[in-house]
C-alpha positions in Angstrom: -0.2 -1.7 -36.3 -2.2 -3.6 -34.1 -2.0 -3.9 -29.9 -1.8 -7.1 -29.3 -3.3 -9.2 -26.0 -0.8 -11.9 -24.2 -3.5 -14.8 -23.4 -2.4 -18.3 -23.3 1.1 -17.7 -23.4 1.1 -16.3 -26.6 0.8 -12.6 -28.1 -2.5 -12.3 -30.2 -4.3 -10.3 -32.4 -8.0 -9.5 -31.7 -10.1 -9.6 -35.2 -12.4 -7.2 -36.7 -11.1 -3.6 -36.9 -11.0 -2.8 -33.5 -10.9 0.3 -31.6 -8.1 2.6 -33.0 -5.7 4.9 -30.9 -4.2 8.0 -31.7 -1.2 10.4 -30.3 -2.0 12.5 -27.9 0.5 15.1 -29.1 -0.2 14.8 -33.0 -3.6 12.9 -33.2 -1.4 10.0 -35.9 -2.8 6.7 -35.9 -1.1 4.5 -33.5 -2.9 1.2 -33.8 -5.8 -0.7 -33.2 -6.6 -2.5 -30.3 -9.2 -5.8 -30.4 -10.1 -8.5 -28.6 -12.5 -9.9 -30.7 -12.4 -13.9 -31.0 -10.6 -14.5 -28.2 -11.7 -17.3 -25.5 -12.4 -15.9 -22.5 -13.1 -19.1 -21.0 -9.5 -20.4 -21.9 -8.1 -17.2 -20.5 -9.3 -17.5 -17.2 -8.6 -21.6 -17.6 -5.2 -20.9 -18.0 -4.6 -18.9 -15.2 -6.7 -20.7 -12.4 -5.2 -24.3 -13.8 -1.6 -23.3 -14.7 -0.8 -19.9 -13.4 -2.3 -20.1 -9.7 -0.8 -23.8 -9.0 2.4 -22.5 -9.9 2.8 -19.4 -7.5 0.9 -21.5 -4.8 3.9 -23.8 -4.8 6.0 -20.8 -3.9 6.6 -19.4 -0.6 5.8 -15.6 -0.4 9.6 -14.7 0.1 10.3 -17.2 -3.4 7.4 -14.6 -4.7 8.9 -11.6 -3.6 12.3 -12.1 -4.8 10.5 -12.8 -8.7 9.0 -9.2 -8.1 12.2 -7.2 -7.4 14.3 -9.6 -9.8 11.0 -8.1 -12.3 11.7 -5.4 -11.1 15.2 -4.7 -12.1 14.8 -6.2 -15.4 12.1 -3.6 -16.0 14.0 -1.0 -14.9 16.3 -1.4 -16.7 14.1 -1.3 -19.7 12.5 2.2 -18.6 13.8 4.4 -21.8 12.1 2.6 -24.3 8.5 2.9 -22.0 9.3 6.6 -21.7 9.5 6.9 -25.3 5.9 5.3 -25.5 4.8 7.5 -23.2 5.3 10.3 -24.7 2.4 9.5 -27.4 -0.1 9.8 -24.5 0.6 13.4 -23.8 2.8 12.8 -20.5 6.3 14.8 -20.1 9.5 13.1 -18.6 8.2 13.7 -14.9 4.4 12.7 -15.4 5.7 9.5 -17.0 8.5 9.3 -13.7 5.2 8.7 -11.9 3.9 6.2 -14.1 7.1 4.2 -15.0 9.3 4.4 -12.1 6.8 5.2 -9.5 5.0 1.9 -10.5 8.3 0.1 -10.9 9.5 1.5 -7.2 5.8 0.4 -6.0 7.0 -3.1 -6.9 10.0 -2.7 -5.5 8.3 -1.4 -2.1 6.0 -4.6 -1.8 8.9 -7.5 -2.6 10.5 -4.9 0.7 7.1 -5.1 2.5 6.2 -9.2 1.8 10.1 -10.6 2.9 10.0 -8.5 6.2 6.1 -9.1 7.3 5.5 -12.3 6.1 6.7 -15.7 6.6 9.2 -17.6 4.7 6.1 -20.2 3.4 3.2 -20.6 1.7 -0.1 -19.1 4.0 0.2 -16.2 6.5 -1.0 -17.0 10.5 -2.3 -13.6 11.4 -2.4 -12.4 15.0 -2.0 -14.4 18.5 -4.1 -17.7 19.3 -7.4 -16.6 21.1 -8.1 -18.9 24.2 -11.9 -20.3 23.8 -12.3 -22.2 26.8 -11.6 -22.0 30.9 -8.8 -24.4 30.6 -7.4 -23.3 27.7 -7.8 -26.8 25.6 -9.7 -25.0 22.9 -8.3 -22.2 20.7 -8.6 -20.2 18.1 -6.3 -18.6 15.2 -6.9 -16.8 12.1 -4.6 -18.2 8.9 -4.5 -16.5 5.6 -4.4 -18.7 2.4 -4.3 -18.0 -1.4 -7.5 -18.1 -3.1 -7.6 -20.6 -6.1 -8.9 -18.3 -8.3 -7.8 -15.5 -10.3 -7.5 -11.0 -10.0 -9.1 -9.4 -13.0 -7.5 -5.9 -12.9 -9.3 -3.2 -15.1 -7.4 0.1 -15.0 -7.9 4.1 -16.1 -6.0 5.1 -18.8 -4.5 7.8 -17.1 -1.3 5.6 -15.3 -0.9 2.6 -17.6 1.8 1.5 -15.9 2.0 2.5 -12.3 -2.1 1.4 -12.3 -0.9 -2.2 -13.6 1.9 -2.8 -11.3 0.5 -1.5 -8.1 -2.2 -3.9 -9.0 -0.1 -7.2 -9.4 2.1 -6.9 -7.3 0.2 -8.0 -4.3 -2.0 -10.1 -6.5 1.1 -12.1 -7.6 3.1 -12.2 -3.9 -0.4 -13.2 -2.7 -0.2 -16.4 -5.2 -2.8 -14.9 -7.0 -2.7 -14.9 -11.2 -3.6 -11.6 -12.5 -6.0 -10.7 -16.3 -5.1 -7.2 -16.8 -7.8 -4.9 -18.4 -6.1 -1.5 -19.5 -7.6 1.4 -20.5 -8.2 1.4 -24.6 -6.9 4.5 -25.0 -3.5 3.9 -23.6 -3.8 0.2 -23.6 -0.3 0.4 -25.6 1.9 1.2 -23.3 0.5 -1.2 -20.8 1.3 -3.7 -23.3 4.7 -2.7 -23.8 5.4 -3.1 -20.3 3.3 -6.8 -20.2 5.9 -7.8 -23.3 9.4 -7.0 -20.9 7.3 -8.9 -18.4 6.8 -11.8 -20.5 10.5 -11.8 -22.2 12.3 -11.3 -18.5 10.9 -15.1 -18.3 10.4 -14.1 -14.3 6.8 -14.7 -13.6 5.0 -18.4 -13.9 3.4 -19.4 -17.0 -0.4 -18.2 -16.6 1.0 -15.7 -13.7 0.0 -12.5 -15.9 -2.3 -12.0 -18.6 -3.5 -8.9 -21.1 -6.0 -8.3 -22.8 -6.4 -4.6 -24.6 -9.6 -4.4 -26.1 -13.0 -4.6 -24.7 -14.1 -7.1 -21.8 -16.3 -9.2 -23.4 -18.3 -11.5 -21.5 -15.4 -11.8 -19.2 -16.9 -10.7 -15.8 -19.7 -13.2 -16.5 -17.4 -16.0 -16.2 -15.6 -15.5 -13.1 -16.5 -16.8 -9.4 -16.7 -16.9 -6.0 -12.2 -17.0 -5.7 -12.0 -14.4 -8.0 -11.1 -10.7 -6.9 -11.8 -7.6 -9.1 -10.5 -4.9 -9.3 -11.7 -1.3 -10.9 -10.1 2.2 -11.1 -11.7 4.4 -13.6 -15.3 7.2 -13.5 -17.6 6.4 -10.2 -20.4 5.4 -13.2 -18.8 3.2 -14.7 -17.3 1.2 -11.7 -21.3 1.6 -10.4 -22.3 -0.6 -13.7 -19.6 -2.8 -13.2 -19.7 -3.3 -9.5 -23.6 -4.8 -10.1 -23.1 -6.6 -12.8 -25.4 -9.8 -12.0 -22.5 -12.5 -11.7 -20.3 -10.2 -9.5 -23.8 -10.3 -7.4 -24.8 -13.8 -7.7 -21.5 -15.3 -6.8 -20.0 -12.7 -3.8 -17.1 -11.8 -5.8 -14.7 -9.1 -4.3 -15.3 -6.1 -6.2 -12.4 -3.4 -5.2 -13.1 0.2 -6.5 -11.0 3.3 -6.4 -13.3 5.9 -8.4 -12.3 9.5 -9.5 -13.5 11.6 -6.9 -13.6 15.7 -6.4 -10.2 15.8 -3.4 -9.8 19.3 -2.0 -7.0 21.1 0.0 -7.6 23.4 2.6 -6.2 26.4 3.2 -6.0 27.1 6.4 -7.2 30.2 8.5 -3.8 31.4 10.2 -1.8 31.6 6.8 -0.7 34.9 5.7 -0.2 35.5 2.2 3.9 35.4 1.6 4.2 32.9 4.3 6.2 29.7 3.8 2.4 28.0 4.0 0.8 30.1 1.6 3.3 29.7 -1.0 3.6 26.2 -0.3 -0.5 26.3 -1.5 0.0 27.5 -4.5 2.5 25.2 -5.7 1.3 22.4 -4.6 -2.3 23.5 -6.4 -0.5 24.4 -9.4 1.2 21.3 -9.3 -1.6 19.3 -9.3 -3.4 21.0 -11.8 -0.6 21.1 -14.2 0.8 17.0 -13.5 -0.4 14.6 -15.6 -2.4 17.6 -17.4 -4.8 17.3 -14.5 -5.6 13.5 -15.2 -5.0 12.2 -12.2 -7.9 10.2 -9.8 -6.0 12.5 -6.4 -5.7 15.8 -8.2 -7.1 18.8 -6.2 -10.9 19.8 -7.5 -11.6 21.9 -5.0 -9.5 24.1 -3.3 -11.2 25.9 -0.1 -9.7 29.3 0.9 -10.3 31.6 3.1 -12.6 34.2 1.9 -10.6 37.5 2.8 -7.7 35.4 0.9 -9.4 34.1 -2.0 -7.7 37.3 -4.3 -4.2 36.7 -3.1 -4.4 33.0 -4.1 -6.5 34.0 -7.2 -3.4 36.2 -8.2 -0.4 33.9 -6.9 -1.8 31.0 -8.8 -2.4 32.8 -12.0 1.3 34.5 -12.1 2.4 30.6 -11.7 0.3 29.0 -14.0 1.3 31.4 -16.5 4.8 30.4 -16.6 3.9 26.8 -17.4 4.8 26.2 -20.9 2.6 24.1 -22.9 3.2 21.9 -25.5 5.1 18.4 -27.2 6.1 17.3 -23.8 9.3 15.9 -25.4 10.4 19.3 -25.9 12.8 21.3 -23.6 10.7 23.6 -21.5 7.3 21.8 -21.7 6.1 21.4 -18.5 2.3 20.1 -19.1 1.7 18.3 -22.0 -1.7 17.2 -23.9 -4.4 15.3 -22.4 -4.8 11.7 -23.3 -6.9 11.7 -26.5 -9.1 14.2 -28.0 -12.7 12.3 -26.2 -10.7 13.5 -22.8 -10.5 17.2 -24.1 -13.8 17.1 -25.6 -15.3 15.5 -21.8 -13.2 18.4 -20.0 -15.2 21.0 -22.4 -18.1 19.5 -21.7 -18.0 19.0 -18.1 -16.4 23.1 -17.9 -19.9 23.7 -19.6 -21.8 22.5 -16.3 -19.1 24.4 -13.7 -20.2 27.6 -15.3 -23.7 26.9 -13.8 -22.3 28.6 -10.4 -19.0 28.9 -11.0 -16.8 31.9 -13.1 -13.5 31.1 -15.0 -10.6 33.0 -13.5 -8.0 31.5 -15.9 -7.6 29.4 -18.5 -11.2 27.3 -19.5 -10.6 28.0 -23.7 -8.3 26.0 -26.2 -8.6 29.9 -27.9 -5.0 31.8 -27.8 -3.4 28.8 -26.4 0.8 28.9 -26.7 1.9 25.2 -28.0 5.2 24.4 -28.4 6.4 22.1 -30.8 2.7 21.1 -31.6 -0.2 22.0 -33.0 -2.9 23.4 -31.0 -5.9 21.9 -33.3 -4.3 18.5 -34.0 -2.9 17.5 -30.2 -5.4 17.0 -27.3 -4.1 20.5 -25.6 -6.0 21.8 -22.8 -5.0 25.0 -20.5 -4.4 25.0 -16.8 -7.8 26.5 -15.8 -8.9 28.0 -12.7 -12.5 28.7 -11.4 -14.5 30.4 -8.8 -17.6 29.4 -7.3 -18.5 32.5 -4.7 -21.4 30.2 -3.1 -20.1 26.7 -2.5 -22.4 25.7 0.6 -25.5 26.1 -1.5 -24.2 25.1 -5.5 -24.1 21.7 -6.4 -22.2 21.9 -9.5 -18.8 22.2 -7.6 -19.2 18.7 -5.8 -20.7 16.7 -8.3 -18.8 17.5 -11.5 -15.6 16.2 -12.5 -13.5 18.0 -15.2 -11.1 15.7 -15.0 -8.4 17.6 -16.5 -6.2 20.5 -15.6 -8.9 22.2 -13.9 -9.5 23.6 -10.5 -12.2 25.6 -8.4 -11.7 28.0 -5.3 -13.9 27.8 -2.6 -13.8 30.6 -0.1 -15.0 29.9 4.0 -14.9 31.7 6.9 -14.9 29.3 9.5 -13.3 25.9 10.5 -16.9 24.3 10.2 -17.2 26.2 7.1 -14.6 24.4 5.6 -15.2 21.2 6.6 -19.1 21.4 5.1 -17.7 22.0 1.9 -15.2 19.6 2.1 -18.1 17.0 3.1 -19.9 18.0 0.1 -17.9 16.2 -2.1 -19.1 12.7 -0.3 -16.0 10.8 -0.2 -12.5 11.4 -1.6 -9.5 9.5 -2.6 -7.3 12.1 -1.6 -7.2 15.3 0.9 -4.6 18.3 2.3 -4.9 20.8 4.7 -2.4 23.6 4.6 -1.5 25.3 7.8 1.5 25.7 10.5 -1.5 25.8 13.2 -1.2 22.3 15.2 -4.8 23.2 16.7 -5.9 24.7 13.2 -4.8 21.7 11.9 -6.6 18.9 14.4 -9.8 20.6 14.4 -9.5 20.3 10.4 -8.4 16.6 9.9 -10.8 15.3 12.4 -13.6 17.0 11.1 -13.1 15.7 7.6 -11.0 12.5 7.7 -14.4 10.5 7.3 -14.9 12.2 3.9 -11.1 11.0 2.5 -9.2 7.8 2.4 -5.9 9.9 2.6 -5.1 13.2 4.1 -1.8 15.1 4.1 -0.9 18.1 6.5 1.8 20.1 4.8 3.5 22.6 6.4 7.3 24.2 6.4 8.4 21.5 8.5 7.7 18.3 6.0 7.4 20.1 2.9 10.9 19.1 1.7 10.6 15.9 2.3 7.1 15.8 1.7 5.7 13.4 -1.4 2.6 16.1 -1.8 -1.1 15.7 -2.3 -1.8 13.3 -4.9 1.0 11.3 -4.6 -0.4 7.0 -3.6 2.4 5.4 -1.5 2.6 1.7 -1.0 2.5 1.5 3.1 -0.6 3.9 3.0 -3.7 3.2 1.7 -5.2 4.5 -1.2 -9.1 4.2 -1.8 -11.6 6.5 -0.3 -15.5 6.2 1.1 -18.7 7.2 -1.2 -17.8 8.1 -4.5 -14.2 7.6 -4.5 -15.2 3.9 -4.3 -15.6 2.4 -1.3 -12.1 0.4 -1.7 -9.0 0.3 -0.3 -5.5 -0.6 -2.1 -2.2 -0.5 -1.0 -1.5 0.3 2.5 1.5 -2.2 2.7 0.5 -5.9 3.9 -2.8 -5.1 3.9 -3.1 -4.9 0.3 -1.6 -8.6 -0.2 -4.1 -9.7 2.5 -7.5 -8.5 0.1 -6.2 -11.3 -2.7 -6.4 -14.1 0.5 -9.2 -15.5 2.4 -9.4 -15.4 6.3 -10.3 -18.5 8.1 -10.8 -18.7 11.7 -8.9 -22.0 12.9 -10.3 -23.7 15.8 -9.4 -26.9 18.1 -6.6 -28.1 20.8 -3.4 -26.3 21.0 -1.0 -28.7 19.6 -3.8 -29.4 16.9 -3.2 -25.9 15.6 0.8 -25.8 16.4 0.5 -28.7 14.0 -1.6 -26.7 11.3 0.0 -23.1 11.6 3.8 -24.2 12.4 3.4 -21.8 15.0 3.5 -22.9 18.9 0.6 -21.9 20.9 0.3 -21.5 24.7 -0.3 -25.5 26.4 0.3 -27.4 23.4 2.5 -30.6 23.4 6.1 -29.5 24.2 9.1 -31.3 22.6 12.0 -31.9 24.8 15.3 -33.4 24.2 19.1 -33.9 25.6 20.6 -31.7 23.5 20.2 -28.0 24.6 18.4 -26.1 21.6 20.9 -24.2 20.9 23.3 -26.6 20.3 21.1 -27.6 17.0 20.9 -26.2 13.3 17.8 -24.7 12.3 16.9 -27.6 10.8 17.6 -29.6 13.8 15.4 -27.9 15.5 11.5 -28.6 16.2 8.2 -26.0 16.8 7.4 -27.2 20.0 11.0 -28.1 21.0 11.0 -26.7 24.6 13.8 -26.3 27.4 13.2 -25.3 30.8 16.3 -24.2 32.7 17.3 -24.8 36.2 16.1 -22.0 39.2 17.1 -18.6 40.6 16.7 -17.0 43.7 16.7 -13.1 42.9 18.7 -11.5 46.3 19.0 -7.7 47.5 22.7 -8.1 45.9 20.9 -8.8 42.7 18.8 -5.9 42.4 21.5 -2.7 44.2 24.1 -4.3 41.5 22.0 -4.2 38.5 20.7 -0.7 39.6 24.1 0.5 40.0 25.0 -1.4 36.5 22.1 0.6 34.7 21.8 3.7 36.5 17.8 2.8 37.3 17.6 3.4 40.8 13.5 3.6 40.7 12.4 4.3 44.1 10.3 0.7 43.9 14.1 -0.8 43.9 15.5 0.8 46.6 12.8 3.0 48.8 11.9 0.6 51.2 9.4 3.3 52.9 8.1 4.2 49.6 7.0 1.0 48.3 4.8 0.2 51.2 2.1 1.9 50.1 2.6 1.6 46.2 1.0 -0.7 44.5 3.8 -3.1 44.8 4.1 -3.5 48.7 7.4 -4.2 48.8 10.7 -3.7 46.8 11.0 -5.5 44.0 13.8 -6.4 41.1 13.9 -4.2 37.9 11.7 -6.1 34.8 14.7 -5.7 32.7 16.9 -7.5 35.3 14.4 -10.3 35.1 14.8 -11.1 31.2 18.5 -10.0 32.0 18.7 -13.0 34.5 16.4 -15.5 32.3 18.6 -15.1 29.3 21.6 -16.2 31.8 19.6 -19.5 32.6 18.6 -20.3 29.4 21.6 -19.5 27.3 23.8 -22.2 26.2 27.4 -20.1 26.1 29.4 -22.1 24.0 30.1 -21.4 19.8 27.3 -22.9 18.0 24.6 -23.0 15.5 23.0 -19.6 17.0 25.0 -16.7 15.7 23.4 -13.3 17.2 20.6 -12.4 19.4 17.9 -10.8 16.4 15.4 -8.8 18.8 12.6 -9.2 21.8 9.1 -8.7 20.9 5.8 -8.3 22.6 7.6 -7.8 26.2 4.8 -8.1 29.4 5.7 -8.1 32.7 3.1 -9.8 34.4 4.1 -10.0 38.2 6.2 -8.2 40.1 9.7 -10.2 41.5 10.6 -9.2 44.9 13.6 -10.4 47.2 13.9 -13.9 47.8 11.3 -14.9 44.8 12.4 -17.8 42.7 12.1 -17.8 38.7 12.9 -20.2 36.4 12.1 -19.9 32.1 10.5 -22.3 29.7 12.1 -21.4 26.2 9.8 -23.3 22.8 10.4 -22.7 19.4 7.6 -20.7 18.8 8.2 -19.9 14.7 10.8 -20.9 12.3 11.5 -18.5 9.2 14.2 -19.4 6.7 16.1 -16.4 5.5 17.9 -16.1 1.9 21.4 -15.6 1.7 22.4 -12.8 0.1 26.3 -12.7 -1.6 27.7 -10.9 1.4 26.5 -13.6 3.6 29.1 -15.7 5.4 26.5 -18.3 6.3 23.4 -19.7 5.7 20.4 -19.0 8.1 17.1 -18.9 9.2 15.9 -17.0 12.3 13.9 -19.2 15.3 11.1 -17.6 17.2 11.7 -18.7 20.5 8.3 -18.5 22.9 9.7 -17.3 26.6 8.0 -17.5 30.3 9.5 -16.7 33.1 7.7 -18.0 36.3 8.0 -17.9 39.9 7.9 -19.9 42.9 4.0 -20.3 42.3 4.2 -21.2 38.3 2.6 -18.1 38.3 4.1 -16.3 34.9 6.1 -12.3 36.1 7.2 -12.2 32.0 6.4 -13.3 28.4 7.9 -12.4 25.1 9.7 -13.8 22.3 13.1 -14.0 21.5 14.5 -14.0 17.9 18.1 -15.9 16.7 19.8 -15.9 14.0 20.7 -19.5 13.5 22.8 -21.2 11.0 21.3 -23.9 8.3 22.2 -26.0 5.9 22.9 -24.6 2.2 20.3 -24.2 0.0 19.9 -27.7 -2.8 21.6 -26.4 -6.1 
C-alpha cells in the first residue's frame, strides 16, 4: 500500500519505491511513502493563488467557526485514527494525547479567535499612540494576513496533535498550510488530512500533505511564507540556514528536542504528598509515549541525601508497568516508533554511560512483552540512570536518548540545582517539585531563563494539574537555546506569528477610517436620532452623542454612600481631606460613571438589549461638590456576533468610547462601554 500526498486537490502517489514504513508493534510492512514527481512549484501555486484568497475573504470568526465545525467532524471520526495509531507503538492514552489532545487544541483556538479577535478580516492591536503635541498625528499597529503560505514540518512522535496545533492558527490567521509529517508515521497524519479533506470544511488549497521527502520545497518559498519545524536541534540547525530561508527573511519557527528537568526540591521528605507526587510524575513521563516526547523529563535533579529513596520509589513503580502490544489489556507503555528509534536510544544509552550508571532498565535483554514479540516490535524498557557528578560531566546535558530514559542528578543547594538545570542551555519544558513557596521562588526565578515552560506542582494543584510535559494552547510552548529559539501556542499570540505587524500612521479620522476603530479627536458623527435608538447597522464608528449637564451636590455623594455602603473618609471627612491629596471632598468614581450612564442613556425599549461590560476604567480627576460633568459617548468598535440556536435575536455588540468632563473640558473618566445590540438577520 502506498501513503498517498493530497496536493492539488487531489490524493497522489509519489513514484519510485519510496521510503517504506513498518509497525511499531510487529515490524509488518505498512506502506511506502513517496513524493517523488510531484511539482512543488504547483503545490505552493495552489495554495498562495487559491487557498490564501479564499480564507482572506473570511472574517476570523467565519474561520473559527470552520475549525470547531472541523473539529466535530473529526471527532467524531476518532476510533478509526486510534486504530492507526496503534501501529506506531502508542496505547489508548498516548494516542488520547495525540488525537483528542490535538483535536481539543483546535477546539481551544476557534474558543480563543471568536472571543479576542474581531468579527473581520485584520486584527487592530493595542490603543492609538499620540505622535504629536496636538494630537493631529497618530499612530496604530494593525495585523493582516500574509499572502503567502505555512510550511509545517513535524516529528513523528505526535502525528496528529503536532499537525493540528500547527494549522489551526495558520488557517484562522488566513494562512494556507503544506504539511510535512514525519516519514515514519506520516500515515496516520494522512489519515487525519483525508477526514479533513472529505468533511468538505476547509477552502480548496487551505491544507496540503505531502508524506515523503521535501524536495526542493524550502528553496521555493519567500519572503510571506512562515516555517515551521519540530523535530532533533540538528536537524532544525540545517534547516533553519538553508540559503533561501536566509536570502529571503523567511520566518523560521523551531521547537527542538531538548534535555527538560524537574526539580526536586529541598524541604520534601520522602512519603510526603510532594515526594510521591515526583515519582509519578517522573515515571509518568518516562513511560508516556515510550519516552518520545520533545517535554519528557531527561534530567531529574534530587537532592543528594534523597537520591536512594527516589532511586528505590521509582524503580518499585516502573516495575509494575507492563510492557507490550499496547492494544492489549494491561499494557501500559508500548513500543517505540520504529526500530531506527530503538536502535538511536541504544546508541545514544552508549554515550550516557560515559559518566553516568544504569540503575534500571538500559537492555532489550529479559524484557516481559505482552502480546508481542520482543525481537520483532521496537520495545524498549523504562530506564533509569545516575550520573553522581553532574556539575562537571557533559554527557548528561548534551545527549538525548529520546526514549523512555531518564537520569538523576543529585545537589545540595538551591544554586546547585539551578547550575545543573542551566547546563542543559535551554528547555522546552521544566518542574519544580516542592510545597516550599520561598523554596519554590528562589527555584523558578533562578531557572525560568533556561525553559519556555515551567510547572510548580505541589498537593494543592496536583489534581487538577495537567503535569509536566503536557503543551496547552493559552501557554506557550517553545523554549531558548537548544529547544529552538521559538514560540507556539500561547493563545492569540500564536495566530499573530502567521500575520505581519504594520505600524499605521496619519490624522485621527484617517485611521478611524482605515482600522474601523474610533480614535481620540477624529471626526465625530452626530445625528437626531439618539444612538441607541438605531440597529447596529444603523449605527456609525464615529457616531457621537454628547448629553446635557450635571451638577454633582452634597445630596449626591451622602446618598450614593449610603446606597453602597462606601463611606471613604475622602467622601465624608471634611477635616481629613484637607491635607490629602484631594483637598477637599469629593464624589465616589463609581458615582461618576453611575451618574454619566443616567445622562447618556436613552430609557425606552430599543435596539440595545443589555449592558455587555466596562473596560479599561481611569479616573482622571477628582469631582468635588458643585463640579459640573457632562459625557461624550462615540461608537468606538462594532463586532458582529453569530447567532447561535438559542438566540432570540440577532446581534452584534457596539464599543462605545466614553469621556466624562467637567466644568473645564478637562476629562475626570474614560472607558468603554459594551451593548449588545440587535441587527438585522443574517442573508440566507
Amino acid at each position: 500500500m502506498s501513503i498517498q500526498s493530497f496536493v492539488n486537490d487531489q490524493w497522489v502517489t509519489g513514484s519510485g519505491d519510496g521510503v517504506e514504513l513498518f509497525n511499531a508493534v510487529d515490524s509488518s510492512l505498512i506502506g511506502s511513502a513517496s513524493t517523488e514527481g510531484i511539482d512543488f512549484a504547483e503545490v505552493i501555486k495552489h495554495a498562495r493563488e487559491d487557498g490564501g484568497p479564499a480564507l482572506r475573504k473570511l472574517t476570523f470568526h467565519e474561520r473559527a467557526n470552520q475549525l470547531k465545525a472541523l473539529a466535530k467532524y473529526l471527532i467524531a471520526q476518532k476510533e478509526e485514527l486510534y486504530k492507526i495509531s496503534a501501529y506506531t507503538g502508542a496505547t489508548r492514552a498516548d494516542s488520547w494525547v495525540d488525537i483528542e489532545g490535538g483535536i481539543g487544541t483546535v477546539f481551544s483556538y476557534s474558543s480563543i479567535t471568536r472571543r479576542e479577535f474581531p468579527n473581520q478580516c485584520f486584527h487592530v492591536e493595542g490603543e492609538a499612540e499620540r505622535l504629536s503635541v496636538n494630537g493631529t498625528f497618530l499612530g496604530r499597529h494593525i495585523l493582516t494576513p500574509k499572502p503567502g503560505v505555512a510550511v509545517h514540518i513535524n516529528a513523528y512522535n505526535f502525528p496528529c496533535w503536532g499537525m493540528l496545533e500547527k494549522i489551526a492558527p495558520s488557517l484562522l490567521a488566513g494562512m494556507p498550510v503544506i504539511v510535512k509529517p514525519a516519514t515514519v508515521t506520516c500515515y496516520l497524519t494522512e489519515a487525519m488530512v483525508r477526514m479533513i479533506v472529505d468533511s468538505g470544511i476547509l477552502p480548496k488549497g487551505a491544507i496540503q500533505l505531502l508524506c515523503g521527502r521535501t524536495g526542493n520545497l524550502l528553496d521555493l518559498l519567500d519572503e510571506q511564507d512562515v516555517v515551521t519545524f519540530t523535530g532533533s536541534a540538528k536537524t532544525g540547525q540545517m534547516l533553519k540556514t538553508h540559503d533561501n530561508i536566509i536570502a529571503n527573511s523567511i520566518p523560521f519557527n523551531m521547537e527542538a528536542d531538548s534535555l527538560n528537568c524537574s526539580i526536586l526540591g529541598l524541604s520534601v521528605e520522602p512519603g510526603s504528598e510532594e515526594f510521591k507526587l515526583f515519582i509519578k510524575e517522573l515515571a509518568n513521563e518516562i513511560t508516556s509515549k515510550a519516552g518520545q516526547k520533545c517535554t519528557a523529563i531527561r534530567r531529574a535533579i534530587v537532592p543528594a541525601n534523597r537520591v536512594q529513596a527516589v532511586s528505590e520509589a521509582l524503580k518499585d513503580r516502573l516495575k509494575k508497568i507492563q510492557i507490550g502490544n499496547p492494544t492489549s489489556e494491561g499494557v501500559r507503555m508500548g513500543a517505540l516508533a520504529g526500530m531506527d528509534q530503538r536502535n538511536d536510544v541504544i546508541e545514544q544509552i552508549e554515550k550516557l554511560k560515559n559518566s553516568s550508571e544504569i540503575l534500571f532498565g538500559g537492555s532489550t535483554n529479559k524484557m516481559n512483552i505482552q502480546d508481542a514479540n520482543a525481537d520483532d516490535g521496537a520495545f524498549f524498557p523504562a530506564t533509569v540512570m545516575y550520573c553522581d557528578q553532574p556539575l562537571s560531566s557533559d554527557e548528561v546535558h548534551s545527549v538525548e536518548a529520546f526514549g523512555p530514559v531518564s537520569t538523576l542528578l543529585p545537589y545540595s543547594t538551591n544554586d546547585e540545582a539551578i547550575k545543573i538545570a542551566s547546563l542543559g542551555k535551554g528547555s522546552l519544558a521544566g518542574s519544580i517539585i516542592t510545597n516550599d513557596e520561598t523554596e519554590a521562588t528562589e527555584l523558578v526565578l533562578g531557572v525560568a531563563a533556561w525553559h519556555g515552560r515551567m510547572l510548580v506542582l505541589n498537593r494543592e494543584c496536583a489534581k487538577e494539574s495537567t503535569g509536566h510535559g503536557s503543551p496547552l494552547a493559552q501557554l506557550v510552548h517553545g523554549g531558548p537555546g537548544r529547544a529552538g529559539g521559538g514560540e507556539e501556542l500561547g493563545g492569540s499570540r500564536a495566530i499573530k506569528h502567521y500575520m505581519q505587524r504594520t505600524a499605521i500612521q496619519g490624522s485621527p479620522s484617517m485611521l478611524t477610517a482605515i482600522t474601523q476603530d474610533y480614535n481620540p479627536g477624529s471626526r465625530q458623527i452626530k445625528t437626531d436620532i439618539h444612538p441607541f435608538r438605531k440597529t447596529f447597522e444603523e449605527l456609525q464608528i464615529g457616531e457621537t452623542l454628547i448629553t446635557h449637564k450635571r451638577t454633582v451636590t452634597e445630596a449626591d455623594i451622602v446618598n450614593f454612600g449610603c446606597l453602597s455602603g462606601d463611606h471613604f473618609y475622602a467622601h465624608f471627612d471634611e477635616t481629613a481631606v484637607e491635607d490629602s491629596l484631594f483637598g477637599k471632598r469629593v464624589a465616589h468614581g463609581y458615582f461618576v460613571i453611575s451618574a454619566a450612564a443616567g445622562m447618556f442613556v436613552d430609557p425606552a425599549k430599543g435596539p440595545v438589549l443589555a449592558n455587555y461590560g466596562l473596560d479599561n476604567l481611569r479616573f482622571i480627576e477628582p469631582v468635588g461638590i458643585g463640579d459640573t460633568i457632562q459625557v461624550r459617548l462615540t461608537v468606538k468598535q462594532k463586532n458582529k456576533k453569530d447567532k447561535r440556536d438559542d438566540d432570540d435575536y440577532y446581534t452584534g455588540v457596539v464599543i462605545w468610547d466614553v469621556e466624562v468632563t467637567n466644568q473645564h473640558q478637562d476629562p475626570v473618566a474614560l472607558y468603554n462601554i459594551l451593548t449588545l445590540v440587535e441587527r438585522a438577520a443574517d442573508p440566507e
